[in-house]
C-alpha positions as CSV (number, residue, x, y, z in Angstrom):
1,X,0.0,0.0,0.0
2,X,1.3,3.7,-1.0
3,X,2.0,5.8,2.0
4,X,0.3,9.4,2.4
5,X,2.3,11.9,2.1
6,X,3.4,13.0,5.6
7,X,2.7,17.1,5.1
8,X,-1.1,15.9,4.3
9,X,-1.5,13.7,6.6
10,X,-0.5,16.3,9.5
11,X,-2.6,18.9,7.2
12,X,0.5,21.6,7.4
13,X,2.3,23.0,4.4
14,X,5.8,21.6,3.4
15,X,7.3,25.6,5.0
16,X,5.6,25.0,8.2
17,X,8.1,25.5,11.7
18,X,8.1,23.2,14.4
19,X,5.8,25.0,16.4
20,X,3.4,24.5,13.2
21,X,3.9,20.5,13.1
22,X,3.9,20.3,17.0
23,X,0.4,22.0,17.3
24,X,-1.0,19.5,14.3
25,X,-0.2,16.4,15.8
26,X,-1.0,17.5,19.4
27,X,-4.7,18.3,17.8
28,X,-4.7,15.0,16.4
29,X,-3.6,13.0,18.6
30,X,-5.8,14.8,21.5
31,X,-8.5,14.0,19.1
32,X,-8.0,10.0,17.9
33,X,-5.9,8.7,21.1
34,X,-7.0,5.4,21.9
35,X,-7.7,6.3,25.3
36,X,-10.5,8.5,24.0
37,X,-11.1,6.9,21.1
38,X,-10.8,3.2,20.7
39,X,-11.9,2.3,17.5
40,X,-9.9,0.4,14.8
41,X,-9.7,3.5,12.4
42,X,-8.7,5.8,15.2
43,X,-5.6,3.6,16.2
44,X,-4.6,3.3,12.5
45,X,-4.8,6.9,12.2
46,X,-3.3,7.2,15.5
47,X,0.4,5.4,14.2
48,X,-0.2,7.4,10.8
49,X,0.2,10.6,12.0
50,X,1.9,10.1,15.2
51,X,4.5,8.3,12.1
52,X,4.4,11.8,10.1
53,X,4.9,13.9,13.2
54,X,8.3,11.9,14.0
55,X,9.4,12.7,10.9
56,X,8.8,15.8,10.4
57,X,9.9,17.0,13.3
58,X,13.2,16.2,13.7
59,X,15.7,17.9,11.3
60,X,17.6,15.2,10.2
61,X,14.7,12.8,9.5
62,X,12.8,15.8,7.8
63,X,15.5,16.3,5.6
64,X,15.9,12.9,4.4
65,X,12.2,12.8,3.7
66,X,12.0,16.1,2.0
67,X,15.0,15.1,-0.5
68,X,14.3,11.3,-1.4
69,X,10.4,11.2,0.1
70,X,9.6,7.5,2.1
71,X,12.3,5.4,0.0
72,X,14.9,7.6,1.8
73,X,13.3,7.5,5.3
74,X,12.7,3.4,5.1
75,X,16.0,2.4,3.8
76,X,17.2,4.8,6.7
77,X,15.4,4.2,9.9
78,X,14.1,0.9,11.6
79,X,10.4,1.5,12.5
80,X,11.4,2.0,16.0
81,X,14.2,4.6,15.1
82,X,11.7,6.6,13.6
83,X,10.4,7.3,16.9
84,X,13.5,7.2,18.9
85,X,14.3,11.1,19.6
86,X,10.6,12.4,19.3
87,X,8.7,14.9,22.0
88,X,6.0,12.7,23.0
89,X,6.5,13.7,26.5
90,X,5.9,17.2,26.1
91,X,3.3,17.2,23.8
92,X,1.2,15.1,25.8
93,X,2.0,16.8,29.0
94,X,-0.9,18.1,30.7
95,X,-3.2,16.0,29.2
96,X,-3.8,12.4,31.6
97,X,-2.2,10.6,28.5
98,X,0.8,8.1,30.0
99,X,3.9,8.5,28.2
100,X,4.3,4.4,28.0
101,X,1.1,4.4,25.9
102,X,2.6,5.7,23.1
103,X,5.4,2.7,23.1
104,X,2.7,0.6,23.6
105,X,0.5,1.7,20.8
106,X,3.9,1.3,18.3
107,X,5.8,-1.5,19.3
108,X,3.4,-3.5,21.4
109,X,5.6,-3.2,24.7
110,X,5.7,0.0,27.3
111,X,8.3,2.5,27.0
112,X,10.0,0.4,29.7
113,X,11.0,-2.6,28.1
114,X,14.3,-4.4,28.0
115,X,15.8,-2.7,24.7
116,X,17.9,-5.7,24.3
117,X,15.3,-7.8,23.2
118,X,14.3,-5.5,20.4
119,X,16.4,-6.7,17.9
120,X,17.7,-4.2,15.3
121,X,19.2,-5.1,12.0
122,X,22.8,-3.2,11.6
123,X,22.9,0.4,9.9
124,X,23.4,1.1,6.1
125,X,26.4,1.9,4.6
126,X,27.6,4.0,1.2
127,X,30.7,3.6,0.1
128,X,31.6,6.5,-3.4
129,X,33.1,4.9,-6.6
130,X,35.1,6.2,-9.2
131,X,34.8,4.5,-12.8
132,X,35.7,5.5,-16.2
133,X,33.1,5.5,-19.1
134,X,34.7,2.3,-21.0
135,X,34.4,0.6,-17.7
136,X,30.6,2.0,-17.7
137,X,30.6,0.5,-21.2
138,X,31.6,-3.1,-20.9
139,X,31.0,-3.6,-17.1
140,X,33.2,-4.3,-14.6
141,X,34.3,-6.5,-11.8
142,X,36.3,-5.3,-8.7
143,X,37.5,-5.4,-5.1
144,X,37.0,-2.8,-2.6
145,X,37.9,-2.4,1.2
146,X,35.3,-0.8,3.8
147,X,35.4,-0.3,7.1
148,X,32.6,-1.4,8.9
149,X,31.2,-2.6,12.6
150,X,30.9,-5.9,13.0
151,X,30.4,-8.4,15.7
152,X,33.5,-9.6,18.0
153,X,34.5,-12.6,17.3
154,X,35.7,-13.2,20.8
155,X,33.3,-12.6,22.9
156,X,30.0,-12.9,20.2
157,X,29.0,-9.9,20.9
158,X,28.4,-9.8,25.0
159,X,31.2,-7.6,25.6
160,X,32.2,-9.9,28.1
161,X,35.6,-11.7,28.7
162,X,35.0,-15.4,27.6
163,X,34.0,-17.3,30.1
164,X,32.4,-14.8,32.2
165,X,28.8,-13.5,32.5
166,X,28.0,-10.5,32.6
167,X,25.3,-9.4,35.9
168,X,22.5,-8.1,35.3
169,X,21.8,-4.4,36.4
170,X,20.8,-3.6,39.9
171,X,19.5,-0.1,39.4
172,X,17.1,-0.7,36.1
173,X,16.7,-4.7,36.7
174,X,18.0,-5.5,33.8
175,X,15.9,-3.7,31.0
176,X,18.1,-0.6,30.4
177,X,15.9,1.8,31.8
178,X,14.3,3.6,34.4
179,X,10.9,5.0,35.0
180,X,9.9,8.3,37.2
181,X,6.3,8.9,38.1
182,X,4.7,11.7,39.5
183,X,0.9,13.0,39.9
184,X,-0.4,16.1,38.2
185,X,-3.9,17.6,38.4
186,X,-4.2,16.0,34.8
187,X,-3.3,12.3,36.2
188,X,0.0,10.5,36.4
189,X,2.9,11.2,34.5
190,X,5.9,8.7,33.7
191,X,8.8,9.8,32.5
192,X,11.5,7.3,31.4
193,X,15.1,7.9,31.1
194,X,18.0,5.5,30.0
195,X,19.8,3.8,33.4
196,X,23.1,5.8,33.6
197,X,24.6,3.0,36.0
198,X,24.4,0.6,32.8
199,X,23.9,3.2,30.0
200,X,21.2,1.4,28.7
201,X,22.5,-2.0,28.8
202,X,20.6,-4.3,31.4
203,X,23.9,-5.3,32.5
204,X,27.0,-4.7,34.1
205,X,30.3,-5.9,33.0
206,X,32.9,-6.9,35.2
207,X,35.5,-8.8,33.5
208,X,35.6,-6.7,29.5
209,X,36.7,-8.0,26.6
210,X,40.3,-7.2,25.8
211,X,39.2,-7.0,22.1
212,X,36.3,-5.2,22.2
213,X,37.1,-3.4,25.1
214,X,33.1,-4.3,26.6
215,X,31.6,-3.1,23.7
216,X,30.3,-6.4,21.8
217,X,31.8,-4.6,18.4
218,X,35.0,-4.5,16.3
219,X,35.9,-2.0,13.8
220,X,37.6,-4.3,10.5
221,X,37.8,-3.1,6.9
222,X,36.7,-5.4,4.6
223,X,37.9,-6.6,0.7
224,X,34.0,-6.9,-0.6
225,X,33.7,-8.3,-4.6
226,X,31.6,-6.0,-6.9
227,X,30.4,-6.1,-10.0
228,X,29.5,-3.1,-12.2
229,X,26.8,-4.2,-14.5
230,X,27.7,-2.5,-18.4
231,X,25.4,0.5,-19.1
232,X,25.3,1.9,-15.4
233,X,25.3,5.7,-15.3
234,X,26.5,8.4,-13.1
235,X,24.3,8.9,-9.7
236,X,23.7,5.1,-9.7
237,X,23.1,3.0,-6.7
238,X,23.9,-0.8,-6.3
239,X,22.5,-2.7,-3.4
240,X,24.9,-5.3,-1.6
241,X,22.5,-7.0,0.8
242,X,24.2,-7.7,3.8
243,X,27.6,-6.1,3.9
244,X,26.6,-3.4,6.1
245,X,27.6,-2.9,9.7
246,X,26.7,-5.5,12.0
247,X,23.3,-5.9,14.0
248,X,21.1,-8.1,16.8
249,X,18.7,-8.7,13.3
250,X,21.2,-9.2,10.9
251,X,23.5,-7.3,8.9
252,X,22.5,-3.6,7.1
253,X,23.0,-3.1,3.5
254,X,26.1,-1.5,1.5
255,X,25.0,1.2,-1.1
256,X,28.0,1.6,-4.0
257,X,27.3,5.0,-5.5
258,X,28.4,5.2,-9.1
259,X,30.3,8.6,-10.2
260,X,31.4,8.2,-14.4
261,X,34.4,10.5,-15.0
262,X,34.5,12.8,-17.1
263,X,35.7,11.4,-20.6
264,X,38.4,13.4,-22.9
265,X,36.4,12.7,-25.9
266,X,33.1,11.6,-25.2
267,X,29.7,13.3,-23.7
268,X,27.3,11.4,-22.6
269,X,23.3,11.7,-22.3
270,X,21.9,8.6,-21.4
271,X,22.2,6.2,-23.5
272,X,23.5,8.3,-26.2
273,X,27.2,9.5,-26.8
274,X,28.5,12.5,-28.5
275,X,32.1,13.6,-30.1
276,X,33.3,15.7,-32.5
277,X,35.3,15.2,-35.7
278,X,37.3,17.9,-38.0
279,X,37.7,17.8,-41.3
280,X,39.1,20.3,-44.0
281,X,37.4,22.9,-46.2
282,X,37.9,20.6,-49.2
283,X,36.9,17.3,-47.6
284,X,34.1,19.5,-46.4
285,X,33.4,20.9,-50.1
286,X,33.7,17.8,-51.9
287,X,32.9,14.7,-49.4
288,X,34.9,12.3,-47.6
289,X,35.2,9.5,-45.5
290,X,36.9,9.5,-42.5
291,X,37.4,7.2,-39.2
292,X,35.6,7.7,-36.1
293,X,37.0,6.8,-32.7
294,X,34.0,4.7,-30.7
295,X,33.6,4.1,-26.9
296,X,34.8,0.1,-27.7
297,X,37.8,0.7,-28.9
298,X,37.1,0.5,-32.4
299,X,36.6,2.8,-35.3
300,X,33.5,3.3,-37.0
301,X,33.6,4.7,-41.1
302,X,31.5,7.3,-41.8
303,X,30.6,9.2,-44.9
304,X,30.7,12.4,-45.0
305,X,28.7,13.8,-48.2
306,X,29.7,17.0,-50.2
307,X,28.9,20.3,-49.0
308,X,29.1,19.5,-45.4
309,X,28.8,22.4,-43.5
310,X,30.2,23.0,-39.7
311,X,28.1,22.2,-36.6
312,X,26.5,19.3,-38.9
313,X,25.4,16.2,-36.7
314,X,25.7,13.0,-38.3
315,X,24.2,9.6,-36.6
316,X,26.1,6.1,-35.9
317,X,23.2,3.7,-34.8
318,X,24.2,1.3,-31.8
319,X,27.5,2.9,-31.0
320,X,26.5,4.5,-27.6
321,X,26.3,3.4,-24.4
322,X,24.4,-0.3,-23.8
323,X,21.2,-0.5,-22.0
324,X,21.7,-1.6,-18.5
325,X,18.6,-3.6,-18.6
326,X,19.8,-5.7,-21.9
327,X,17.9,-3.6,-24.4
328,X,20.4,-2.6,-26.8
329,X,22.5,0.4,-27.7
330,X,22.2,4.0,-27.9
331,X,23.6,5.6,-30.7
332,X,27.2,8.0,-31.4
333,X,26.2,11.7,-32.5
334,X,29.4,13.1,-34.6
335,X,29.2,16.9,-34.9
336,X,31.7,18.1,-37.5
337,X,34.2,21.0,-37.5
338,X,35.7,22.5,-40.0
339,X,39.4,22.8,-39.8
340,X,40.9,26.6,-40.5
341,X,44.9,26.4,-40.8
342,X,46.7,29.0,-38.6
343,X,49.6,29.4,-41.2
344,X,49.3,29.4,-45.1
345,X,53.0,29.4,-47.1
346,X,52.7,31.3,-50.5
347,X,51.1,29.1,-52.5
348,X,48.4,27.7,-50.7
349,X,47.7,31.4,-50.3
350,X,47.5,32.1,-53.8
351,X,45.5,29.2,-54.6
352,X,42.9,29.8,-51.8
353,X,42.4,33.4,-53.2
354,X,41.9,31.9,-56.2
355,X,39.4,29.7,-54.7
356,X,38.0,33.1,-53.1
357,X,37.4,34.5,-56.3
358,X,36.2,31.9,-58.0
359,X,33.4,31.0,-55.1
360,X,32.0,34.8,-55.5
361,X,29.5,33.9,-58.2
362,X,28.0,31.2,-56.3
């Protein structure tokens, strides 16, 4: 199913300031909170919005949204790291709402629960290659080397020295997190916080890992296999499932973005290829043939017919770049020039005068 645009599904324009976006949802969710309304629709509408608002608000999240629309916010963010940074609190201060509902009404748990048991899959990762246009042309196949998180090998992860266990935290009991409560005139308000005795953890670890120094993770860099499908173009993205950075739900994705350099001899426009070719006034005048360098390496003939005139644009079919998706070739647009010499000796002189004169009549 295609998701709403988040702008119209908070009813704000695309300009609106954060006081605009905050007052929007607030209405909303005021309005279709399961506490005061429990139907079906009204929870759906509920995650929508309370989705948009997330978004939107924060600057980074906005951003990514605004430039690449959901594509750039799913490949991104987890569900859950959608929300993670977003004034719930506030907004619903005041109101008898409990901060845990909205945790609740998301991921099915209260705002309390053990993060550890959420598993997240590892972070994205974009690594910037250079190719040439031949290599754009036939394809190609290479080895790069990028740095990325990944599990310790020696302790699996637990941050803990090998045969130890780590104990699980006294101050949060173990879920990474601590709750504060107080009463308002509106009702009770929970706030929750992240345990600073285990920084979030659930645990404490006596005896670290001397490789991972207690944190579970390893920085390596890594010789990853690619292959440049023939036809690819500049701005182009290729997906490598799974050689990401390391995570409790599997391993993110690496994104190789494509950059084509800048060719001495050769523009390109899609599929097509374009070059220019000089010839002499008499080659012009009377017709020629002449050679023309292609992208594979190998001349192409073509005929250039009297009167030829400079700036003229002459076609070789299937001599352009290929089709990334298999379906064929574009073609090689050959604007010619015509070539002035700098320095005439006597009697090329003469005989171009006479050429001069002789062309008056025509």
């Amino acid at each position: 199913m295609t998701k709403r645009d988040y702008y119209e599904i908070l009813g704000i324009d695309k300009n609106a300031d954060k006081k605009e976006i905050k007052s929007a949802y607030r209405k909303l969710a005021l309005k279709y909170h399961p506490d005061k309304n429990p139907s079906k629709e009204a929870e759906e509408k509920f995650k929508e919005f309370s989705e948009a608002y997330a978004v939107l608000y924060d600057d980074e999240k906005r951003r990514m949204y605004d430039q690449y629309g959901h594509a750039g916010i799913d490949q991104s963010y987890s569900y859950e790291d959608i929300f993670r940074g977003a004034d719930f609190g506030n907004i619903f201060r005041g109101a008898g709402f409990n901060f845990n509902d909205i945790f609740e009404q998301f991921f099915g748990h209260s705002a309390g629960y053990d993060r550890r048991s959420y598993a997240r899959r590892g972070r994205d990762l974009q690594y910037g290659m250079d190719i040439s246009l031949e290599d754009a042309y036939n394809g190609l196949e290479t080895e790069i080397k990028v740095p990325r998180t990944e599990t310790c090998d020696t302790c699996k992860g637990s941050g803990a020295k090998p045969g130890t266990t780590p104990n699980k935290c006294s101050q949060c009991n173990g879920t990474g997190q601590v709750n504060y409560s107080r009463r308002t005139p509106f009702g009770m308000f929970t706030q929750v916080t992240t345990c600073n005795k285990c920084r979030g953890q659930g645990v404490i670890i006596e005896d670290r890992c001397s490789k991972c120094h207690g944190t579970g993770m390893i920085q390596v860099t890594r010789s990853i296999d690619v292959r440049i499908p023939s036809g690819v173009d500049e701005g182009s993205q290729l997906r490598l499932r799974g050689e990401g950075e390391a995570g409790e739900a599997g391993n993110g994705d690496l994104y190789v973005a494509i950059h084509v350099k800048k060719h001495p001899k050769f523009d390109r426009q899609g599929p097509n290829l374009y070059t220019a070719e000089e010839i002499s006034f008499p080659e012009a005048a009377l017709g020629t043939k002449i050679d023309v360098d292609t992208i594979d390496g190998r001349s192409g003939r073509l005929r250039i017919p009297e009167g030829t005139q400079t700036g003229s644009v002459f076609k070789i079919r299937g001599k352009g770049m290929p089709d990334i998706h298999g379906r064929g070739y574009g073609a090689l647009y050959v604007e010619i020039r015509i070539k002035t010499p700098k320095k005439l000796n006597r009697t090329t002189k003469r005989l171009l005068e006479e050429l001069s004169d002789a062309l008056k009549d025509i």
